[in-house]
N, C-alpha and C positions, 0 to 999 in steps of 0.2 A: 492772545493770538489774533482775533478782530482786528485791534490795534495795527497788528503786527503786518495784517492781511490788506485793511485799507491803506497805511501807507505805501508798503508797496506800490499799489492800483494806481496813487494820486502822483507818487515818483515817477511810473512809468507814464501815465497820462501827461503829466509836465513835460519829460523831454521827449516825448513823442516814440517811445519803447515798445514795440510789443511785450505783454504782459507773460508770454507764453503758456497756453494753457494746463501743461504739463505742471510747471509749476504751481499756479494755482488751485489744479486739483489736488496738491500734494498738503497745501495750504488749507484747502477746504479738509482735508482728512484731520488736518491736527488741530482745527477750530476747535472753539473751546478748553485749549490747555490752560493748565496755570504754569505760572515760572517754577524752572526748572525742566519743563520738555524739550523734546527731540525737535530736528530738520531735518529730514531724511531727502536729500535730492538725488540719491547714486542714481547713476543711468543716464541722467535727463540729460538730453541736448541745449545746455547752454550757450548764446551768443555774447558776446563781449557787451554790450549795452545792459542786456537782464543781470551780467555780473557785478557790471558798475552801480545798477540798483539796489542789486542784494548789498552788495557791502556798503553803501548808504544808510540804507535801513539798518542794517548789524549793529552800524556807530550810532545809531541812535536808540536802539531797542537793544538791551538786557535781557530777553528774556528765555536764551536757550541756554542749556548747561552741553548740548550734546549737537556737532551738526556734521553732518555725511555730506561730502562730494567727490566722491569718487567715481570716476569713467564717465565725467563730462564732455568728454569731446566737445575740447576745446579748442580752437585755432590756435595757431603760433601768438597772434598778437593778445589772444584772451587768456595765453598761460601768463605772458609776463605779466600783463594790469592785472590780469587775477590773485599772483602772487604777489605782486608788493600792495593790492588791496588788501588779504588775508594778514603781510605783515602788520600793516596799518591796525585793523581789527586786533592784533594779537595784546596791540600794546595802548589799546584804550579797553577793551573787553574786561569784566570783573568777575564774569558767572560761566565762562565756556569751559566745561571740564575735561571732553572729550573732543576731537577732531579729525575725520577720516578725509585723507585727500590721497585715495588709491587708486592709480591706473591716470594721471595728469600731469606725468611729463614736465614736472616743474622744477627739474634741473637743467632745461635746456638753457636755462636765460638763468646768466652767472649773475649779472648783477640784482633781476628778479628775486633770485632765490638767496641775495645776500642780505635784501631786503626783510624777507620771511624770516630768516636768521635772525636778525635783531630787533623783529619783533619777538619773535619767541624767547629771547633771552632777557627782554625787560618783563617779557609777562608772567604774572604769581599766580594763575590758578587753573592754567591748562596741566593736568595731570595726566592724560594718554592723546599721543600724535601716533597716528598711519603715514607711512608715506612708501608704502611699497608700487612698486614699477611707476619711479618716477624720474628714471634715467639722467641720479645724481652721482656723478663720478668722483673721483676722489676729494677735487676742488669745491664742491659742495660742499662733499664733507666734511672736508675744513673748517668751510664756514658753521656749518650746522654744529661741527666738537666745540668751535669759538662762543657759539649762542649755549650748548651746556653746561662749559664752565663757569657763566653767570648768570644760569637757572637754577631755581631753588625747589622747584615745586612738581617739573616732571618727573614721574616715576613709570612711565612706560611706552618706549619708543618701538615702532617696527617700521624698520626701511632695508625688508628682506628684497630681492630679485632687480636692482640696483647694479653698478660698476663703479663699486665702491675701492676693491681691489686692497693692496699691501699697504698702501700709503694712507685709503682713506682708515684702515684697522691699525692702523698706529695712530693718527691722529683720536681715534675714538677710547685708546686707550689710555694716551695722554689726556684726553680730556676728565675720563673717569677719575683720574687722582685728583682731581679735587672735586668735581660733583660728588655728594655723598645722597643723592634722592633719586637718582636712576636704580630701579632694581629689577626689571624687565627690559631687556634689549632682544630684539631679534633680527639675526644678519645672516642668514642663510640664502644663497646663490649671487652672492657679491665678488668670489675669486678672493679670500681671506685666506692666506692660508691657516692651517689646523694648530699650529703653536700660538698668533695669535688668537685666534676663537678663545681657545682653554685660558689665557691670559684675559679676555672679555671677562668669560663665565665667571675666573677667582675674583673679580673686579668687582662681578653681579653679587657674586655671594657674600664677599664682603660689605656693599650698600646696603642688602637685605641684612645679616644680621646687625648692622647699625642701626638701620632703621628699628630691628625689635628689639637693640635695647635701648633706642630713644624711647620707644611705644609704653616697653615697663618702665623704664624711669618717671614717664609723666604720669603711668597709673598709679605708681607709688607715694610720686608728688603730691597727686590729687588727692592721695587717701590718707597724707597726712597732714595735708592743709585741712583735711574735713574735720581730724582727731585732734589739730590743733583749735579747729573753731568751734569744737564744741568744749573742747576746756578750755577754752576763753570764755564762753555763754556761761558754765560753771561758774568757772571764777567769778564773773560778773552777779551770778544769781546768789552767789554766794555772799559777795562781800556788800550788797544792795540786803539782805536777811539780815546781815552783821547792824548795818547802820539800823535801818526799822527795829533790830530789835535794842539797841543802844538808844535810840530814843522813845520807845516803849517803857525801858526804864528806867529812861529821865521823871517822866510823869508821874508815874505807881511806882509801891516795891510789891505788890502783890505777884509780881511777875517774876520773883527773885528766882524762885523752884525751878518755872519755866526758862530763865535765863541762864541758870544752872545745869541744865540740861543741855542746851544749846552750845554751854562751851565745853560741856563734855563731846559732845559731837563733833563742836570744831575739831576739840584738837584729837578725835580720832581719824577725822578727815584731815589735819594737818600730817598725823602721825604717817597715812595712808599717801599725802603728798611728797612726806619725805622720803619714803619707802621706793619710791613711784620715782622721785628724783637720785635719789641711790640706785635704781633699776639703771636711770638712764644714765650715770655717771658710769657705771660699769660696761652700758652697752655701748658709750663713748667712750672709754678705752679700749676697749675689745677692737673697736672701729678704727682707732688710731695703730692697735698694734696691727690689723689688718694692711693699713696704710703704710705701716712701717712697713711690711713682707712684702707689700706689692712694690716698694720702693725700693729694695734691695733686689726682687724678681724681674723691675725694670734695670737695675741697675747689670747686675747678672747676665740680661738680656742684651744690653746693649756693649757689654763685655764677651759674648759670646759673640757676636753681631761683628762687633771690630777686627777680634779673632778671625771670626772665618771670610773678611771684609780681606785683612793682611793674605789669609791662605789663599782663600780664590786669585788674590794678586797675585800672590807668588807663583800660584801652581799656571796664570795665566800668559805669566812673562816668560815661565818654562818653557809651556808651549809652544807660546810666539817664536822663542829662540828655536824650539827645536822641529819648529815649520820652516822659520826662513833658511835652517841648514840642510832641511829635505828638499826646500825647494831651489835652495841653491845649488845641489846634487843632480836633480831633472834637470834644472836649466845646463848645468854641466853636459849631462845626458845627452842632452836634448841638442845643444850644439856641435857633441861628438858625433852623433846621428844623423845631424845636419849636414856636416864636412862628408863622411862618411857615403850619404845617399850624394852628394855635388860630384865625390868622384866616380859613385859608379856611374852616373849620369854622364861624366866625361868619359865613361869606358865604353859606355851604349853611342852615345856619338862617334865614337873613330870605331867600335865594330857597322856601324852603317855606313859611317865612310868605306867602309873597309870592301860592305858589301855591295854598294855602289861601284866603286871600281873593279867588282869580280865578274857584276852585270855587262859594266864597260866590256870589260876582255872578253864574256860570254858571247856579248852583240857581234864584237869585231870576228871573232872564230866562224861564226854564225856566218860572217860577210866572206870571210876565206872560204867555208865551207861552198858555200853557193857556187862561188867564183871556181873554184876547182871541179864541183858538180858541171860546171855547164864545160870546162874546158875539155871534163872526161867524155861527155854526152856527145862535145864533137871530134874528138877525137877517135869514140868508137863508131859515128856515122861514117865518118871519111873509112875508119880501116873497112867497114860494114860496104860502103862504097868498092873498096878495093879487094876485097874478097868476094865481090858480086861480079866487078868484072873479072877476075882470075877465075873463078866458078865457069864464065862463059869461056873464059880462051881454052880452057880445063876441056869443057863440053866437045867446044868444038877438035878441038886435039885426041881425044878418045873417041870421036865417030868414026874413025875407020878401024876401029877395035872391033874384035867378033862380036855378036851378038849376045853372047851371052853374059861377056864381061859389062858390057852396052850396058845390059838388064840390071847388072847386080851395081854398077856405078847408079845407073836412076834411082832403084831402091834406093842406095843409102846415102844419094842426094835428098831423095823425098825424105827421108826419114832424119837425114841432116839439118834438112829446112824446118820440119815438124818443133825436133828439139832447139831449136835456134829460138825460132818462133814461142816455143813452151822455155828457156832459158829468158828471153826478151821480157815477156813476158813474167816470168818469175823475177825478174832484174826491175823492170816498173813498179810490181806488187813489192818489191822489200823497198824501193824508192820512195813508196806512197807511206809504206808504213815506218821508213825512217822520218817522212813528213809530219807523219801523225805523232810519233812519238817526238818529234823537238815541240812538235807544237801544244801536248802532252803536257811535255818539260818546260814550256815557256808559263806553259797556266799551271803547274806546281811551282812554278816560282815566282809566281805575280799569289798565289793563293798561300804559297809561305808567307809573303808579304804582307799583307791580307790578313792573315794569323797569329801573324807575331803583330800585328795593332791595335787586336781584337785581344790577344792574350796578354798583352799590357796593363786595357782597360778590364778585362774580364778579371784576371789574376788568378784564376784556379781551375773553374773547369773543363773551362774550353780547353786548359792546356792539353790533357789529358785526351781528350777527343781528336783534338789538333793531332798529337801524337799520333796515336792509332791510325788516325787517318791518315796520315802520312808514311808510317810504316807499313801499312797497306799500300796503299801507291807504290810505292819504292819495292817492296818486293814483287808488285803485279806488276811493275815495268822491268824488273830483273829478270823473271817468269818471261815474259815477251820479248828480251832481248837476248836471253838465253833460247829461248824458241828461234827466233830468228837465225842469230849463232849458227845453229845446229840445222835448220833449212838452208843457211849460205855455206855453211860445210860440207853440205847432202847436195846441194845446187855442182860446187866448185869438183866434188867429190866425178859427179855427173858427166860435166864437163871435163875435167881432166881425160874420162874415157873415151868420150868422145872424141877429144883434139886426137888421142892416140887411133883411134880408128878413122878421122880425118886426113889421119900423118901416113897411115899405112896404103890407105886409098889411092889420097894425093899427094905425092910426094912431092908434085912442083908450085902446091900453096904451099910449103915447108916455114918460107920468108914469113907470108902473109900470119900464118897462126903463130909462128913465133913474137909478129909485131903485138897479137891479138896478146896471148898471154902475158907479155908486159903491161901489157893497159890495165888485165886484168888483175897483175898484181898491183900494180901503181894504186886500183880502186882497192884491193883487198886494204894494201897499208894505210890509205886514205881511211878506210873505216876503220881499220884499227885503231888510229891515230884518235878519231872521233870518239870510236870506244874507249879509249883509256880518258881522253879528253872529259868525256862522258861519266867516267867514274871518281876521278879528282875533283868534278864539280859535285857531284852527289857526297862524295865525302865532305868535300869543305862547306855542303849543305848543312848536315849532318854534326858536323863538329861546330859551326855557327848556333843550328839550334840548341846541342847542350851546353854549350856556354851564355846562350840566351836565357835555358831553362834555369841554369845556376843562379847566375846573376839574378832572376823573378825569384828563386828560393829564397836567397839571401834579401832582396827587398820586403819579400812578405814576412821575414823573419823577425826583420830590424820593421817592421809596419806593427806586427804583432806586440812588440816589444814596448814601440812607443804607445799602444792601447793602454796595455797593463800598466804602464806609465800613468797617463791620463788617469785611468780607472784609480790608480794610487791618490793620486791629487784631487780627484772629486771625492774619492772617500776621507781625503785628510778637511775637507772644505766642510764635508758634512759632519764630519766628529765637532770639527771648529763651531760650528751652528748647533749643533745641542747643547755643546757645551754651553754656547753665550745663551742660550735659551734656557737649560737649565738654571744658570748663573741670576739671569733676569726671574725669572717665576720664583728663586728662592726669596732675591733681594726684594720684590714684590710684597711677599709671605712675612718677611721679615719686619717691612714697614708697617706692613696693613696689623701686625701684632701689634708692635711698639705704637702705633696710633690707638687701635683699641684698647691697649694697656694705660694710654696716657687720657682716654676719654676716660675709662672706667675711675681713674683718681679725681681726676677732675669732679665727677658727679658724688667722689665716695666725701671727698673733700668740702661738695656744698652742704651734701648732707650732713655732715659734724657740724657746717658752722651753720647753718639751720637750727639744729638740734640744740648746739651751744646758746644762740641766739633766746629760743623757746624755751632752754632751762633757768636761763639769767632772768628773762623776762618774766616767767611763772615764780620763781623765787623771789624777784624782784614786789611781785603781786601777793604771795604769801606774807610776805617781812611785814608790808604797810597794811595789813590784812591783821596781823597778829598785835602791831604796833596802835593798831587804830582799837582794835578788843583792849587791850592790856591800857591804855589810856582809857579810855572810854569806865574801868569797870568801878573806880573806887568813888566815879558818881553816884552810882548805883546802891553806896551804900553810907552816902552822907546823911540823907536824911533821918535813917534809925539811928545814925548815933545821935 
């Protein structure tokens, strides 16, 4: 770590770097490590220049297994030289085993991080990378699935809180099928959805248990290379005992007893090798018929596999067929709906035609109505004129009447003036209030207007309102015109007695009130006219808006209709997606067996010819073992004769 610490200083001293003292303190903390220590820099404010140092020093010092950078706050330009320094380092490095680079952004820079990428896939001894919130999106991810597929040695990635999304979780799952040493992955808040996740996890669980039964197969390996090497030391010590004692008695025969002895032992230890070699000839068949069932259980397997390979086809092209007949049914649907809503639309256009031109004749009525208003107003000034002077010729033609008659003529001139005046009067006030009421009737039908735009866009409840509130109106203005009615009934009723005690008074305005009473019918039929006028527009108001309301029934019906439609179709789309997702997790299931099935022969397979190899061999060592005793013995017994 010294080492580690000076060059640093002297790197940054040569290109004129600040050392940053953060650093250094971090350096002084882990002085004195031996190889295989930590870096720990999370936090530190590094600049691009201190980065360009450290990875200088990296490529030349070995001696961390473990280094932290995470939430460097680094600049835009220090993420990209940082990241393809790191890949540089990934793919000269030999001792780095862990690597945290969390909270650095080192997906912004594609070509960067494509860099990082291949280093990390020439390199064999990084075994855990972090790379959470490093704002790599799917195109990353690509690359990063590109650098797993030709990695051997990582078994634990986290590049959780990411925007990695749909395409980069397919590309990670592709990549799994052939990485077999990832067995930790973690991808939570990337927008994955939950069909691939579960597809990840069977991926994971299947690398894990590969991995442990790589783990027991090499502890098995080991433990019978061990059994193997010490009956070879046997053999060895054995057949070295054999020769010493064959040349022991070459020299003496005193040794006969003890050489007799010895090949009694051999051949109880040969008897005990045969025994031993008959154990394993048994336990190599047993292993073969094994091989034979797992052979037939693959075979089985991948007959069952074809089978339901053919059925998922068949039941898939069902399907397919009996989608595209559903949905060649909606789209049928769907264009008779089309046509359907085109004509009512052409029906809502010629009813506003229809009502535009009723507004048209309303206006014009509206302009007679005026024009006859003003024609009556002078025509009762003039008689109102001419009944004023007849009143005077009247006057003056009854002054030499007695006085009494005088008196009761004043009266019920005054009193004729009074109700003229209270008549005139009552004639203005229904005036104002037939003004009020067209004017009433002009904003009920600018607020129809209005309403039916509103109840287009609304579709429901304003209708409802709209109604009410207009049935309201409509009978408060029947209520007021029925009031009225019955005031100009009680008005004419008034008058009528009048004109008769006008007729009886003055016999010689006779002309003059006759003229008056035509006027006044002329206005009566003039309002009647208006009144029924009045009631044919209220009706054909009336009968517009339920043919309006129908027509909006019938839209929301056929709106309603084409939902349940829709809903159909997103639910035939969604059945279609489990099923293909079912279909893929089986087919998944099915491989990850048939591979496991075909490792586990594979391994059952070295071990028989292991076995075979080490029984040939030990046999082989027995024969010239027995062959070397059985020559060797009848030297042993030339001498005495």
């Amino acid at each position: 770590m010294e080492d580690f610490r000076r060059t640093y200083l002297r790197l940054c001293k040569e290109g004129g770097v600040d050392p940053q003292e953060s650093v250094l303190a971090q350096l002084q903390e882990t002085r004195g490590a031996a190889a295989g220590s930590r870096l720990d820099l999370r936090g530190h404010s590094l600049s691009v220049d201190t980065c360009a140092v450290l990875g200088r020093v990296l490529h030349k010092d070995t001696l961390f297994t473990e280094l932290a950078l995470s939430d460097c706050m680094l600049t835009e330009e220090g993420i990209s030289t940082g990241a393809e320094a790191l890949g540089k380092l990934l793919v000269r490095n030999k001792t780095l085993c862990r690597l945290v680079l969390e909270w650095n952004a080192l997906g912004m820079w594609e070509e960067a991080f494509s860099v990082f990428c291949e280093g990390l896939a020439t390199n064999a001894c990084l075994t855990q990378l972090d790379l959470r919130n490093n704002q790599i999106n799917h195109q990353g991810a690509s690359e990063l699935c590109l650098a797993l597929k030709r990695n051997s040695t990582l078994q634990e990635l986290d590049v959780r809180w990411n925007n990695i999304g749909l395409l980069g979780g397919r590309s990670f799952l592709e990549a799994l099928q052939q990485n077999r040493t990832l067995t930790h992955l973690e991808m939570a808040g990337n927008n994955i959805p939950s069909d691939t996740l579960k597809a990840l996890e069977q991926a994971m669980d299947h690398n894990s248990d590969r991995q442990s039964t790589v783990r027991e197969s090499r502890s098995r390996t080991q433990v019978l290379s061990k059994e193997i090497q010490i009956l070879k030391e046997e053999k060895g010590r054995q057949v070295w005992s054999c020769w010493e004692i064959d040349f022991s008695s070459m020299t003496t025969s005193i040794h006969v007893g003890q050489l007799q002895e010895a090949l009694n032992e051999r051949k109880s230890v040969v008897n005990s090798l045969t025994a031993k070699f008959q154990m394993t000839e048994a336990a190599l068949a047993m292993s073969e018929q094994k091989n034979h069932n797992l052979g037939e259980l693959l075979s089985r397997v991948k007959t069952e596999k074809d089978e339901q390979r053919e059925r998922q086809s068949r039941e898939r092209k069902k399907e397919q067929e009996d989608s595209a007949l559903r949905e060649g049914k909606l789209l049928r649907e769907i264009n008779s709906m089309s046509e359907i809503n085109v004509q009512l639309k052409n029906k809502l256009e010629k009813m506003e035609s229809r009502c535009k031109s009723q507004q048209d004749q309303i206006f014009e009525l509206k302009q007679e109505l005026t024009n006859s208003t003003a024609e009556l107003k002078l025509r009762l000034a003039q008689a109102e004129e001419r009944l004023e002077m007849e009143k005077k010729r009247s006057k003056q033609s009854l002054e030499d009447m007695n006085n009494l008659r005088q008196k009761e003529v004043d009266h019920v001139n005054r009193h004729l003036e009074e109700s003229e005046r209270a008549l005139q009067d009552r004639i203005l006030k229904l005036e104002g209030q037939r003004i009020q009421l067209e004017e009433e009737l002009s904003r009920a039908k600018a607020a129809c207007v209005t309403e039916r735009a509103q109840a287009e866009e609304e579709q429901g409840k304003v209708r409802v309102q709209v109604r009410l509130e207009e049935q309201q109106r409509v009978s408060g203005l029947e209520e007021k015109l029925r009031g009225l009615r019955q005031s100009r009934d009680e008005s004419q009723s008034h008058c009528s007695q009048q004109k008769q005690t006008i007729a009886e008074l003055q016999a010689r305005s006779g002309q003059q009130s006759i003229e008056t009473d035509g006027l006044r019918r002329r206005i009566e039929e003039l309002q009647q006219e208006l009144s029924g006028k009045d009631q044919e527009k209220v009706a054909e108001v009336s009968r517009v808006r339920v043919e309006l309301q129908e027509q909006m029934g019938h839209l929301q019906a056929e709106r309603t209709a084409q939902g349940g439609l829709k809903e159909k179709i997103a639910a035939l789309e969604r059945e279609m997606k489990v099923l293909a997702s079912n279909h893929r997790e089986a087919t998944l299931d099915k491989e990850s067996e048939i591979s496991s099935l075909f490792e586990k022969l594979r391994l059952r397979e070295a071990e028989i010819q292991r076995m075979r190899e080490d029984e040939a061999q030990r046999a082989s060592f027995l024969q010239n073992a027995i062959l070397t005793y059985v020559q060797g013995s009848p030297l042993h017994y030339s001498p005495k004769k």
